[in-house]
C-alpha angles and dihedrals in degrees: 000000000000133000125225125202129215102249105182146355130187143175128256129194117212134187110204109192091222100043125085097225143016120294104230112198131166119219119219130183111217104185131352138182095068123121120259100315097218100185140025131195139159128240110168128005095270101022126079128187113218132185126214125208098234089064115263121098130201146199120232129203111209089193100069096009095237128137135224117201109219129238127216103040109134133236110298131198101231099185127129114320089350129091139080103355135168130010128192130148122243124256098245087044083130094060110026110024089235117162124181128214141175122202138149108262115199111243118255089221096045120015096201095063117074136183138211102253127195107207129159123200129185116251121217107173107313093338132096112207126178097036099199114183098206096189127000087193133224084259100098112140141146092245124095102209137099102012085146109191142196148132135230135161118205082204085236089105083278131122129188133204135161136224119197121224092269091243094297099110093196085076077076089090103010114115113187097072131061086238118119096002135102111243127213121197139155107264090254093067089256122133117257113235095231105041097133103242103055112134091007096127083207098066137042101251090233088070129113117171124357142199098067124150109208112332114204093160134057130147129151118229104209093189090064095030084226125125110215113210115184116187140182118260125203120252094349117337105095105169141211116197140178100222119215127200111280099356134149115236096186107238113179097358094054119033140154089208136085127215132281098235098056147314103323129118126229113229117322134309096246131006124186108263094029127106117240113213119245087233145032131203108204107184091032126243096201091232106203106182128004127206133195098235093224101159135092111235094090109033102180093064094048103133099014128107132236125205125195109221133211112196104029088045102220141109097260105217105198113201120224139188121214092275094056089264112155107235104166147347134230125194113197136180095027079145091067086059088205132150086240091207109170132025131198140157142207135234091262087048112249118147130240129194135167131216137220089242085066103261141127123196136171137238108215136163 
């Protein structure tokens, strides 16, 4: 057990182009000197529940600022981009005690290879019990890149999660492995009937939509029945996407981006039968989660997005009209120079994000 400490708090002033006056919030940090906190839920009002990429996940009371180290967790591959990755409790937590994860598991056969695994366990106290890994999915690889990876639940007994192409480009379009694909399955594990891919020898039967680069941010907004996916692009051509059952989103055929290595741009920019994204980050902001601002502390952000960024080290505000148009972006708190990694919210709506340099603050009023 260990106790954190607030350590500062100040005020930011923040024009937003659809609101009718400044949005005045205040930033705290709640606890700070832990690893790169991954994932972020809720359980309770005043008790969240983080990963941490190296593998061990806590739960934090806001209250008294202590954390609790869970037991239970696996064995998880923290190398590189793998490790611990996404939380998020399940949507019937209340009931059932049900919380999601994703993380890279080491494979039995080679332990060098590892894939992006979706697993749920049951938590009693600061315990998990019942580890169930739901689907260790066909992305296994040596290399530690693009594992993605988020949850999201559609709360129709489906939940959703990512994998990026593992840093082979070609699992763009490949369909026989999970990699660089969005995966739809019943919260038990078990296959929906009417996934659309099912007996198409072309294609796994778990997929949902194909052709994604390297997806960090998923959530599902059921007012407007649309799942947002937001993904990493190469040199410029981060993309947000509304993914649609069974779609093409074009990774490596189609991109926004150029290479590394110069000039040059990779594919084309569109391609018939490919879906094109609803936003582009050139140069890119490295977005790295994405949450459906549902609360009412702040208004004036009700029904917009919010992404965290990496690389361009802000808190990114996307603007939406009522049909899930984008209309504007904001990008707030560029001062803290932080890698803004997770995002969450309370029932009263403030907002909640963690940083690489182990920290988790709070936006309030």
């Amino acid at each position: 057990m260990h106790r954190f400490n607030l350590t500062f708090s100040f005020v930011c002033l923040v024009w937003l182009s659809n609101a009718s006056a400044q949005t005045d919030f205040k930033i705290d940090t709640l606890t700070q000197g832990l690893g790169v906190v991954w994932g972020m839920t809720f359980i309770s009002d005043n008790e969240l529940v983080f990963t941490e990429r190296s593998g061990r996940a806590g739960l934090f009371n806001l209250k008294n600022k202590q954390v609790h180290w869970l037991s239970g967790l696996p064995k998880v591959h923290a190398q590189g981009q793998g490790g611990l990755l996404d939380v998020q409790i399940g949507p019937n937590f209340a009931q059932d005690s049900w919380v999601y994860f994703t993380y890279s598991r080491s494979s039995e056969t080679q332990p060098a290879e590892s894939a992006t695994t979706l697993a749920r366990a049951k938590l009693e106290g600061v315990s998990l019990t019942e580890w169930q890994d739901l689907l260790v999915t066909q992305s296994a690889s040596q290399s530690t890149q693009h594992y993605g990876s988020r949850i999201a639940f559609d709360n129709q007994g489906h939940v959703f999660f990512g994998i990026g192409d593992r840093g082979k480009r070609e699992n763009g379009q490949i369909f026989t492995n999970h990699a660089a694909s969005m995966i739809r399955l019943k919260l038990d594990g078990r296959l929906p009937k009417d996934n659309p891919f099912i007996g198409n020898a072309d294609y796994l039967d778990e997929l949902w939509s194909v052709g994604h680069r390297n997806p960090q941010g998923l959530v599902y907004d059921l007012e407007r029945d649309i799942l947002w996916e937001i993904e990493h692009g190469p040199r410029g051509g981060d993309e947000l996407n509304i993914v649609k059952k069974g779609q093409n989103y074009g990774w490596p055929d189609v991109s926004q981006g150029k290479e590394y290595w110069g000039p040059v741009a990779i594919g084309t920019r569109h391609k018939p039968g490919m879906i094109d994204p609803v936003k582009v980050y050139t140069p890119s902001i490295a977005p790295s989660s994405l949450m459906l601002y549902q609360g009412n502390a702040f208004p004036d952000w009700k029904g917009h997005l919010f992404a965290g960024a990496l690389v361009l080290r802000h808190l990114n505000l996307i603007e939406l009209n009522h049909k899930g148009e984008v209309i504007g972006e904001q990008r707030l708190l560029e001062d803290l120079n932080e890698r803004i990694r997770a995002l969450t919210q309370d029932k009263n709506g403030l907002i909640y994000l963690s940083t690489d340099s182990g920290k988790i603050m709070r936006l309030r009023p």
